[in-house]
C-alpha positions as CSV (number, residue, x, y, z in Angstrom):
1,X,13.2,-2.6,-5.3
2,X,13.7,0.4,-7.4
3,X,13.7,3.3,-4.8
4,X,13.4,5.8,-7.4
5,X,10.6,4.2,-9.6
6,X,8.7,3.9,-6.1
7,X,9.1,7.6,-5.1
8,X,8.4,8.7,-8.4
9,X,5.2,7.3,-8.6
10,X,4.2,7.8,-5.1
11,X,5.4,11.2,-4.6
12,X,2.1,11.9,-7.7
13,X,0.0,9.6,-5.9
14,X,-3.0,11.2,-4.3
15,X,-2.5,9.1,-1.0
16,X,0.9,10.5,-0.8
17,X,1.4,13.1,-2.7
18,X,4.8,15.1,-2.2
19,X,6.1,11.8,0.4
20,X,9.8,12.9,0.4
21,X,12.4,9.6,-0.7
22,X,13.9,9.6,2.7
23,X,10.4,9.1,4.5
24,X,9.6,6.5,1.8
25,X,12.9,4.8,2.3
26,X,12.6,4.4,6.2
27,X,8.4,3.0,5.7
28,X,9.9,0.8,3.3
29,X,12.2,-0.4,5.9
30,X,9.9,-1.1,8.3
31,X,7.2,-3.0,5.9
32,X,7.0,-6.2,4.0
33,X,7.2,-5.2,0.4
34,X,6.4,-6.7,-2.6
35,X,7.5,-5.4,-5.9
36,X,6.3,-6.4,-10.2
37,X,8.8,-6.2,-12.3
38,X,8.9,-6.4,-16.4
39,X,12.3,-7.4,-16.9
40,X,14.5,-4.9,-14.7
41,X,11.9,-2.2,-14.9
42,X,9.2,-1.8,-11.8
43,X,5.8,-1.3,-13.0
44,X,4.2,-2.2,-9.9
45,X,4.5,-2.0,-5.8
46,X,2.8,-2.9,-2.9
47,X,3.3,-2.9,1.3
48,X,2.1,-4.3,4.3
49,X,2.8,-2.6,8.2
50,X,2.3,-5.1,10.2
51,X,3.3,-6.8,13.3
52,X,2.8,-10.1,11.9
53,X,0.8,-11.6,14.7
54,X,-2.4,-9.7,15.1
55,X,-2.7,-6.6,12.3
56,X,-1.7,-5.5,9.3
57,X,-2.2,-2.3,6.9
58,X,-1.9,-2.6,3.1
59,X,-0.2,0.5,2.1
60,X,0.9,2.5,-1.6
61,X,0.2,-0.5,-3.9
62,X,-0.2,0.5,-7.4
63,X,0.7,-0.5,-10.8
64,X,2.3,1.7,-13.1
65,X,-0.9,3.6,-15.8
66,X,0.7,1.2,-19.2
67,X,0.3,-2.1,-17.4
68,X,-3.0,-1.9,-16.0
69,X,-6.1,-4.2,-17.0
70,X,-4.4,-7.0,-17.2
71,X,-5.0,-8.7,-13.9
72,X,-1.2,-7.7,-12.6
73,X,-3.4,-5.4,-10.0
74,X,-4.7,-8.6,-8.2
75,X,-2.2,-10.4,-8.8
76,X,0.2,-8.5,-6.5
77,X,-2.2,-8.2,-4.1
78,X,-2.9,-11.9,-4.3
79,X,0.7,-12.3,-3.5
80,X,0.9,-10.0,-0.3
81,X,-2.0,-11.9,0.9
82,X,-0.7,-15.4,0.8
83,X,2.6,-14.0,2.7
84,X,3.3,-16.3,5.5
85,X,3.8,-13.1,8.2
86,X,0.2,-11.9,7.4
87,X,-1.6,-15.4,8.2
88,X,-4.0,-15.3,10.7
89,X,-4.0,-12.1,11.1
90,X,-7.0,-10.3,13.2
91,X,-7.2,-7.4,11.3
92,X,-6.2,-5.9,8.0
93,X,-7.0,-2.5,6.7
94,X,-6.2,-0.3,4.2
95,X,-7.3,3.1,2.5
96,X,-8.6,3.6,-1.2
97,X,-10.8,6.0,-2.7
98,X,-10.8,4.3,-6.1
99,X,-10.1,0.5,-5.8
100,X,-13.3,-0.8,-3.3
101,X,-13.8,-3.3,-5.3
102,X,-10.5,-5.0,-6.0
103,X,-10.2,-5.4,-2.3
104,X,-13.6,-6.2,-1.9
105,X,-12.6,-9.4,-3.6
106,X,-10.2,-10.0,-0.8
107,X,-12.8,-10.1,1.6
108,X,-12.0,-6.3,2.6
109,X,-15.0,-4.3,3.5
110,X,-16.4,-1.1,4.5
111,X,-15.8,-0.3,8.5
112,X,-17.7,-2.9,10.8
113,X,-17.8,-1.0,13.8
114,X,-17.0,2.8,12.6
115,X,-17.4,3.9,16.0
116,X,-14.8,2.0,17.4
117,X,-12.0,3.4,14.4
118,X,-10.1,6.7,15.2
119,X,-7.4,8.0,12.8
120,X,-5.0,11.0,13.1
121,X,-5.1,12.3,9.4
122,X,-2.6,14.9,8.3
123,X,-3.0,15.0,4.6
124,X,-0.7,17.8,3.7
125,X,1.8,17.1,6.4
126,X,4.2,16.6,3.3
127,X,3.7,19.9,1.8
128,X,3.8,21.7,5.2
129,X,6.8,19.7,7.1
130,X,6.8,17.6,10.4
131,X,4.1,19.0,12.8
């Protein structure tokens, strides 16, 4: 995986805007990741947290702006999801404000039981250092 292709996209990205390389470094340590490459260049990335027996959460996939529409989107996630480690899996989740309906076709969907979710969301904990 290209580290600095990774950060450099992520680090724009509005679901991790600012993400400092060493805290990417250490998630990517602890994640199954899956990388797209055209020749030796990364034009596309994708992660799963899991604990490969019950849950799993889909993290910073994206494919670089010249390379989409052309399927390689869904095809990455196509290959996450046919990992061996994230079979059978209970639960999956993820976070998207702008890609419903690629997961949809992954059989993702909108909260079942909202009332039973609770997150700790620091948004800007990047910008403003560890809390």
């Amino acid at each position: 995986m290209d580290r600095d292709a990774i950060h450099a996209f992520l680090a724009t990205s509005y679901w991790s805007e600012g993400i400092p390389k060493d805290t990417l470094v250490k998630a990517m340590q602890q994640s199954l990741c899956f990388g797209l490459f055209e020749g030796q260049q990364q034009i596309g990335f994708a992660r799963a947290v899991t604990d490969r027996a019950t849950f799993a959460y889909l993290a910073d996939v994206y494919i670089e702006p010249t390379h989409r529409d052309k399927g390689l989107g869904i095809w990455l996630t196509e290959q996450l999801m046919a990992h061996t480690d994230l079979q059978g899996l209970r639960r999956m989740m993820l976070a998207t404000r702008d890609a419903h309906s690629l997961y949809r076709r992954f059989g993702f969907t909108k909260l079942t039981k909202p009332n039973t979710i609770m997150e700790r969301w620091r948004p800007a904990i990047y910008r403003e250092g560890k809390e």
